[in-house]
C-alpha positions in Angstrom: 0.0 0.0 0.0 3.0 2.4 1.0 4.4 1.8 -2.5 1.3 3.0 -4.1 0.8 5.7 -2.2 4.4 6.9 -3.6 3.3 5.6 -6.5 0.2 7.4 -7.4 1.2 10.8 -5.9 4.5 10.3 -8.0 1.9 10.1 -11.0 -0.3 12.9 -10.0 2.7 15.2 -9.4 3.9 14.1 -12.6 0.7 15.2 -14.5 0.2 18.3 -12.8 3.8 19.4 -13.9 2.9 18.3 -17.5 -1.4 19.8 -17.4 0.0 23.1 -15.5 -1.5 24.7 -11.9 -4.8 24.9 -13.0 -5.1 21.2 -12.2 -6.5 21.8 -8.6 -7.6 24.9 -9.6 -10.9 26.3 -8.0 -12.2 29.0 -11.5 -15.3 26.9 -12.1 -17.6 24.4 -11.2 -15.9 21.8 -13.6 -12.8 22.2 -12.1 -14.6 21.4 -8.6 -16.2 18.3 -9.9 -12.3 17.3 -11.7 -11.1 17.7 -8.4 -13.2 15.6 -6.6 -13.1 12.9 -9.1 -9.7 13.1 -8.7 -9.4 12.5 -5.2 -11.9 9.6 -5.2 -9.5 7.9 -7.9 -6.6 8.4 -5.7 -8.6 6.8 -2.6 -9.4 4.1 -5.0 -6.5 3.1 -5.7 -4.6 3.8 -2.2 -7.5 1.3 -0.3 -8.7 -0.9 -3.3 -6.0 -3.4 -4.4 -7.8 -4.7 -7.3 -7.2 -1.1 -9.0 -3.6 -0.8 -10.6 -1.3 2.1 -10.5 -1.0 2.0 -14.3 -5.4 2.1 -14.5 -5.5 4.7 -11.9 -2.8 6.8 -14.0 -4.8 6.2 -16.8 -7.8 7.8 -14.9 -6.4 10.5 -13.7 -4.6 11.8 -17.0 -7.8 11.1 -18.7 -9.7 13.6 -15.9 -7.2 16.0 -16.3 -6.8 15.9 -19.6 -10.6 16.2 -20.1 -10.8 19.1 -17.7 -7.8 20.7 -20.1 -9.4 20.4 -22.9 -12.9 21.7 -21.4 -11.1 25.0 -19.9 -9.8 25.6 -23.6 -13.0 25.2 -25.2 -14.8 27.8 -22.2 -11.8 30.0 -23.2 -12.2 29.8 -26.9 -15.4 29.8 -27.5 -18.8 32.0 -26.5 -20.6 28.8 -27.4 -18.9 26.5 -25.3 -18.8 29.2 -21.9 -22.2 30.6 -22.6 -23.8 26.5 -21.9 -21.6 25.4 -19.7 -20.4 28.2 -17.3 -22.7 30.0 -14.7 -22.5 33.9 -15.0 -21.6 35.1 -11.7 -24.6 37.3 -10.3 -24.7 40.2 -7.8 -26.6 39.6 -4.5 -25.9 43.0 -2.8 -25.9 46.5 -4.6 -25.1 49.6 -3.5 -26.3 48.3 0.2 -28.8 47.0 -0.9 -29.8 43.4 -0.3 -31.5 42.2 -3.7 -33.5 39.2 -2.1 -34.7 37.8 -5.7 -31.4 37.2 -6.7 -30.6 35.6 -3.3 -34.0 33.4 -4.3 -32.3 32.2 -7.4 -29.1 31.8 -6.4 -30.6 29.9 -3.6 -28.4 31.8 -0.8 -29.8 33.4 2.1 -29.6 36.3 4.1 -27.6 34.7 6.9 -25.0 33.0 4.4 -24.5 36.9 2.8 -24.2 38.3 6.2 -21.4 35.9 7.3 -19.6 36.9 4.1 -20.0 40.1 4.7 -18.6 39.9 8.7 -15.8 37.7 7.0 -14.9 40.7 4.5 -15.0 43.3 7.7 -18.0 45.0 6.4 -18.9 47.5 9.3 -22.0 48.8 7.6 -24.0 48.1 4.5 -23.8 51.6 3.4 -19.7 50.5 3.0 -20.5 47.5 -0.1 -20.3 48.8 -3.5 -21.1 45.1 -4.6 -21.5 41.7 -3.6 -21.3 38.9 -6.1 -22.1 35.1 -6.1 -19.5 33.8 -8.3 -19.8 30.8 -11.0 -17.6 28.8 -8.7 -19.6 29.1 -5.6 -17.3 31.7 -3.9 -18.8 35.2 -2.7 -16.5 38.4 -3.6 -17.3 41.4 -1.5 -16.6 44.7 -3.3 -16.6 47.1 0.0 -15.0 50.4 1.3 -15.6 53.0 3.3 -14.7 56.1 0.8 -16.8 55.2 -1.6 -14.4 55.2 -4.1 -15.7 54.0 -7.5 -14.9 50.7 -8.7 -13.5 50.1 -12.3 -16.3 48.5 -14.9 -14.0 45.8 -15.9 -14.1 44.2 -12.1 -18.4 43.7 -13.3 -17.6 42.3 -17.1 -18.7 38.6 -16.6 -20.9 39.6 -14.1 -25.0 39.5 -14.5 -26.1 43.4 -14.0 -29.4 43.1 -15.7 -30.9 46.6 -13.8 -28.4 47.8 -12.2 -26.7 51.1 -12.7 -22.9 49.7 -13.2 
């Protein structure tokens, strides 16, 4: 077991070096699922003795690969992003709550408060924006100056009605 533990991380090491950083990358949900799926190979093989090194490279280069080869096509083509990416939506505007978008992004108050106590937010009157992104993360755009915030920071972003 101890040698395919070397094994198998020797291999995964291996194919990260080769399929670059964004291997365990967390940019969208695909790359979540890749990960995971990648981790239940590795237990596979680490506690299931019928599963070979060589099969369990095989799957993981194969993952990896796939995941590759999905992030180029989101890359490359409106297509391709536009069916298989979430657009990242805003939750909080301007202090505002919007509680609709909350609805459909199925998060609730208490969830955007916590964010917002984990960003330092002091005040609502301080967030310019908050935004639910495709990967699950919440980014809180906040200060205290009321400095304005460059457009680009919104381009992916959903701001259907909004003043942006």
């Amino acid at each position: 077991m101890i040698l395919s533990i070397f094994g198998i991380f020797s291999i995964i090491i291996l194919i990260t070096r080769l399929f670059g950083l964004r291997t365990f990358a967390k940019m969208s949900s695909f790359d979540f699922a890749s990960t995971v799926a990648i981790g239940s190979v590795l237990a596979s093989i680490i506690l299931n003795s019928d599963y070979s090194i060589l099969k369990g490279a095989i799957a993981l280069g194969t993952i990896i690969g796939f995941q590759t080869l999905f992030a180029f096509l989101v890359r490359k083509s409106d297509f391709f992003r536009t069916l298989f990416t979430n657009k990242p939506q805003i939750i909080m505007w301007n202090g505002k709550i919007l509680h609709s978008k909350l609805k459909s992004c199925n998060v609730s108050e208490g969830d955007l408060i916590a964010k917002l106590r984990e960003a330092n937010v002091h005040d609502f009157s301080e967030v310019k924006a908050v935004i639910f992104e495709s990967t699950g993360d919440v980014s809180v755009i906040h200060n205290s100056e009321q400095k304005a915030v460059e457009y680009r920071m919104f381009q992916d972003v959903s701001t259907e009605n909004l003043n942006v």
